[in-house]
TORRO-442391 format. One record per atom (N, C-alpha, C, CB): residue number from 1; residue in one letter; atom name; y, z, x. Coordinates in steps of 0.05 Angstrom, whole numbers. Glycine has a CB too. Layout:
N
REC   seq   type   atom        Y        Z        X
REC   NUM      A     CA        Y        Z        X
...
REM end
This chain:
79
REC   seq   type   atom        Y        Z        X
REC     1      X      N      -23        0       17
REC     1      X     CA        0        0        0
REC     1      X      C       25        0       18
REC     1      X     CB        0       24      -19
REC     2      X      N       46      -13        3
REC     2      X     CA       74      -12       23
REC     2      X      C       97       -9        2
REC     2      X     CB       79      -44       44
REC     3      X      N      121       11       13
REC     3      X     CA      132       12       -7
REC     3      X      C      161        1       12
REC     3      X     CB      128       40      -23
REC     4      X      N      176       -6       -9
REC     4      X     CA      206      -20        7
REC     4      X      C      218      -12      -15
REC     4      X     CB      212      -57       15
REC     5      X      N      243        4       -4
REC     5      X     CA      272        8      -30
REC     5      X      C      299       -8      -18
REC     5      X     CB      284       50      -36
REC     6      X      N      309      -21      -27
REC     6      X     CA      344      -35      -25
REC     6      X      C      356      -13      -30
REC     6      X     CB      356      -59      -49
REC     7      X      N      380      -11      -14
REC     7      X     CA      390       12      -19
REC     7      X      C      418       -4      -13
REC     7      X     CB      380       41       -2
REC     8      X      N      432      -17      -29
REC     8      X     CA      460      -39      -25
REC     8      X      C      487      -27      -27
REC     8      X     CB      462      -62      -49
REC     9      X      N      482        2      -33
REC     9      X     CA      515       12      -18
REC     9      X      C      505       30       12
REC     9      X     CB      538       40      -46
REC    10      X      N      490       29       17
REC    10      X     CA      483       37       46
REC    10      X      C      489       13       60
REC    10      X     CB      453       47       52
REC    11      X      N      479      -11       54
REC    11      X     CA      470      -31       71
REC    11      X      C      452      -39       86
REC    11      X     CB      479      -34       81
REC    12      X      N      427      -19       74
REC    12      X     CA      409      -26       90
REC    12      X      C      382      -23       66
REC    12      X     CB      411       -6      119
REC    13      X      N      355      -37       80
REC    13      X     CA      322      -34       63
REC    13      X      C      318      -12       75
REC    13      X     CB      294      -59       68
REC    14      X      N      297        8       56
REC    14      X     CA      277       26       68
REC    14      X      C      248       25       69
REC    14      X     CB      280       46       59
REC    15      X      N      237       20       94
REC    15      X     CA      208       19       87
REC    15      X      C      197       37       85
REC    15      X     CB      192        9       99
REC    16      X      N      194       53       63
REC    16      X     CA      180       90       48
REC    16      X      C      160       92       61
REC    16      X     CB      169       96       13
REC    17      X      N      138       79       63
REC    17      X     CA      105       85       70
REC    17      X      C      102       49       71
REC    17      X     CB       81      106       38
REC    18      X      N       77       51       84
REC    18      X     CA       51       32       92
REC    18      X      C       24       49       99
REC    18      X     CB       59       12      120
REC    19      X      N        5       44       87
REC    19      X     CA      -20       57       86
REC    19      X      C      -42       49       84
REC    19      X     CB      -21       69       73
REC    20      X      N      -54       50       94
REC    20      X     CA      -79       35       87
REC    20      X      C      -99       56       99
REC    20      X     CB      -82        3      100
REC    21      X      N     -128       50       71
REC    21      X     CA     -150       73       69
REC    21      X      C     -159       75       97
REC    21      X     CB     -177       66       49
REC    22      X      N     -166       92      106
REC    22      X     CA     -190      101      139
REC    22      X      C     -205       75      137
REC    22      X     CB     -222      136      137
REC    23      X      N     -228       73      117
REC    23      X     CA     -251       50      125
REC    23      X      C     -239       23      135
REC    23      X     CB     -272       42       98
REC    24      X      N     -206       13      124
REC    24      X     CA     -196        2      127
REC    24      X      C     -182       -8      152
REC    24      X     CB     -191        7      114
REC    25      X      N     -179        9      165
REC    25      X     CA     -158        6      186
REC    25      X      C     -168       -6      208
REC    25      X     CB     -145       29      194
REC    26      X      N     -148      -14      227
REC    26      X     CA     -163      -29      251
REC    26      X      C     -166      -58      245
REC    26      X     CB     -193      -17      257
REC    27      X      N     -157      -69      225
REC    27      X     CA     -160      -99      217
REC    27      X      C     -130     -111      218
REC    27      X     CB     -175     -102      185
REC    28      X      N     -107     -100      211
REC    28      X     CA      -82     -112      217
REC    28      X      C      -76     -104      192
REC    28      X     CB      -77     -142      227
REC    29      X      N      -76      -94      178
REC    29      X     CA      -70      -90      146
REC    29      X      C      -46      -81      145
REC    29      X     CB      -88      -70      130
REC    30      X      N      -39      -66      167
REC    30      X     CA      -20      -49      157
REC    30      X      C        5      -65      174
REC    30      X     CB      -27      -15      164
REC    31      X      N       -2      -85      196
REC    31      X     CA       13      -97      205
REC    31      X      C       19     -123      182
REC    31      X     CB        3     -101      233
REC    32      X      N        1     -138      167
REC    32      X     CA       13     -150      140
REC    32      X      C       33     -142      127
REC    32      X     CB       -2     -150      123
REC    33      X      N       25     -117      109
REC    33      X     CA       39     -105       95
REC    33      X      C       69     -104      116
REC    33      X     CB       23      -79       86
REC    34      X      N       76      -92      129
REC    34      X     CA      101      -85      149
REC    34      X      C      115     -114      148
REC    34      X     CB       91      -75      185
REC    35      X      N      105     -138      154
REC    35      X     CA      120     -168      158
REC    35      X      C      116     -172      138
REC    35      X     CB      113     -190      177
REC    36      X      N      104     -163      106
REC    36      X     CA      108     -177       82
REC    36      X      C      135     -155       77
REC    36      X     CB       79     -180       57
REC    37      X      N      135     -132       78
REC    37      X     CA      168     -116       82
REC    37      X      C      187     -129       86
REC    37      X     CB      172      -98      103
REC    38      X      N      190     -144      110
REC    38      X     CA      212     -152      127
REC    38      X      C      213     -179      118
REC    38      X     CB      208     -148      157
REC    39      X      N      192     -199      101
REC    39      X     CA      202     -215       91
REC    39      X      C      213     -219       71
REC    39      X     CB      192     -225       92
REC    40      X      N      209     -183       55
REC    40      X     CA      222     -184       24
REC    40      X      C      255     -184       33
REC    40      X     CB      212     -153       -1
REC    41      X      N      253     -160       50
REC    41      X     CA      286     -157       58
REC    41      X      C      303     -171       71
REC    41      X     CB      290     -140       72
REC    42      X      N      288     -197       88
REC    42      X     CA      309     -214       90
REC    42      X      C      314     -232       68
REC    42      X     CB      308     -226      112
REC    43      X      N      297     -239       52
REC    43      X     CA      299     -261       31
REC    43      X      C      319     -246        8
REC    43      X     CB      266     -270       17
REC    44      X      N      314     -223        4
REC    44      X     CA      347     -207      -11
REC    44      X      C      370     -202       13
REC    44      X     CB      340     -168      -26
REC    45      X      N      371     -213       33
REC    45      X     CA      397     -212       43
REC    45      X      C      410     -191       58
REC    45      X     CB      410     -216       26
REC    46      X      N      379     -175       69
REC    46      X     CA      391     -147       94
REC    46      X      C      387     -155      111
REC    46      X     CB      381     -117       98
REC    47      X      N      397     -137      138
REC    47      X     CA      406     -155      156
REC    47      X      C      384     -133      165
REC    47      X     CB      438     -163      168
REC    48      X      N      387     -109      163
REC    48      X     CA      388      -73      166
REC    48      X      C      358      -66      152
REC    48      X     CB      420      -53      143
REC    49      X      N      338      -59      163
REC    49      X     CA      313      -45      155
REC    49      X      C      302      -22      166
REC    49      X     CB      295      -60      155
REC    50      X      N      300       -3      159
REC    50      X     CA      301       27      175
REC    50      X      C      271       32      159
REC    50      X     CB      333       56      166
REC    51      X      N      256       47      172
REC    51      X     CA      232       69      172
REC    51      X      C      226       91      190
REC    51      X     CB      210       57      175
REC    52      X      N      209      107      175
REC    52      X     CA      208      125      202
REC    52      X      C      170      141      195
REC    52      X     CB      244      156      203
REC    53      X      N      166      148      217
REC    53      X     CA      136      155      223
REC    53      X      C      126      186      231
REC    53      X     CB      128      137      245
REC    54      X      N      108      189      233
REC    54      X     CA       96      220      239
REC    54      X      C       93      217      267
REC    54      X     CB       66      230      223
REC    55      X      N      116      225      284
REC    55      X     CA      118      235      314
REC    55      X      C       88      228      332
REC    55      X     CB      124      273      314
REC    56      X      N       62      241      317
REC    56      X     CA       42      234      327
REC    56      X      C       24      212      317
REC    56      X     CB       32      253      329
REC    57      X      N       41      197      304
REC    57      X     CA       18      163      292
REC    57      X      C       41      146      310
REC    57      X     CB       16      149      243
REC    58      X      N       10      152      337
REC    58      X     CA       13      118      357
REC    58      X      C        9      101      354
REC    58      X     CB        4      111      376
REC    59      X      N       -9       95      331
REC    59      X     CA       -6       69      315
REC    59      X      C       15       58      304
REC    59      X     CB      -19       69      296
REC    60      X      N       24       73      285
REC    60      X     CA       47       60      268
REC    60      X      C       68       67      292
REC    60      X     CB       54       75      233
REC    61      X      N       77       78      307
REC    61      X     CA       95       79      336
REC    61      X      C       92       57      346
REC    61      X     CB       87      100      358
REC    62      X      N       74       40      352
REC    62      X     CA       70       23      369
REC    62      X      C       73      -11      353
REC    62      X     CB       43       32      381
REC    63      X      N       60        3      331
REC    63      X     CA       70      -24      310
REC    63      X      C       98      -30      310
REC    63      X     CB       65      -18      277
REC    64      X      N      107       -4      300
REC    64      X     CA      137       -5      299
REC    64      X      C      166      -16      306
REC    64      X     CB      139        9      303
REC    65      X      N      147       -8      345
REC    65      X     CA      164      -16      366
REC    65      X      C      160      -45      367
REC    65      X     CB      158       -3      393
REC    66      X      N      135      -55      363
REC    66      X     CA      131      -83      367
REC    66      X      C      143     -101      349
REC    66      X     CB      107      -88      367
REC    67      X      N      151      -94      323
REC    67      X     CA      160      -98      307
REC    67      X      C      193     -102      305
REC    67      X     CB      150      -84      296
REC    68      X      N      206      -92      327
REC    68      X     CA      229      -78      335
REC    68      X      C      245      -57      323
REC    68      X     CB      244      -93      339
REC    69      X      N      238      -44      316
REC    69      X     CA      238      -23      306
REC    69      X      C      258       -8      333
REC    69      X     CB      206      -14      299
REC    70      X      N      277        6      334
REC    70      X     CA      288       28      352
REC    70      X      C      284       54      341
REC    70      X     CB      318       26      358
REC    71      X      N      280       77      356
REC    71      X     CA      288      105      343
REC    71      X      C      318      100      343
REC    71      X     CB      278      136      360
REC    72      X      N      319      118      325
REC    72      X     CA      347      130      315
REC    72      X      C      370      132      346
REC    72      X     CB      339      169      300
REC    73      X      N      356      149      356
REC    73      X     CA      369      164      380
REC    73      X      C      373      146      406
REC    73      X     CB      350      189      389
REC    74      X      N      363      127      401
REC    74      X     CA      362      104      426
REC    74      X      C      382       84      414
REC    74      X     CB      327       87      433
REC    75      X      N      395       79      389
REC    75      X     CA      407       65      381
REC    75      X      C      432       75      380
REC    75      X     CB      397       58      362
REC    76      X      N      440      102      387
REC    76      X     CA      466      111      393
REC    76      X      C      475      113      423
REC    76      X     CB      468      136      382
REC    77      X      N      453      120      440
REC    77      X     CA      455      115      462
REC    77      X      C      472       94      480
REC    77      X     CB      438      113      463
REC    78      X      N      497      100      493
REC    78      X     CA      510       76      503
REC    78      X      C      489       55      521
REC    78      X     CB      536       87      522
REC    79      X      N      501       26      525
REC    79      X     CA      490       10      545
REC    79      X      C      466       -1      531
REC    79      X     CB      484       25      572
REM end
């Protein structure tokens, strides 16, 4: 499951969750779901898509990043 909210006086999409069952995982599922996200939100016209993850899922961390995804804290960071 994947959930995406518009949020148009912020200016930005939220991706809520992506999940997929245990027996499931390990197949790309959850990397689908994530680029069917990012294709809803650019086809409505954000530029801006924010999520965020459980500190210890190196999965979805790594998806994330690959995905380009920044933390928060690296995006304020000068340079």
């Amino acid at each position: 499951m994947s959930t995406t909210s518009l949020h148009p006086d912020e200016g930005y999409a939220f991706s809520e969750m992506t999940g997929v069952l245990a027996p499931h995982r390990g197949r790309g599922l959850s990397l689908a779901l994530k680029l069917l996200a990012i294709r809803f939100v650019r086809s409505a016209g954000y530029e801006r898509l924010i999520t965020f993850h459980h500190p210890r899922n190196t999965s979805a961390i790594a998806m994330n990043r690959r995905l380009g995804f920044v933390d928060p804290s690296a995006e304020r960071q000068p340079g």
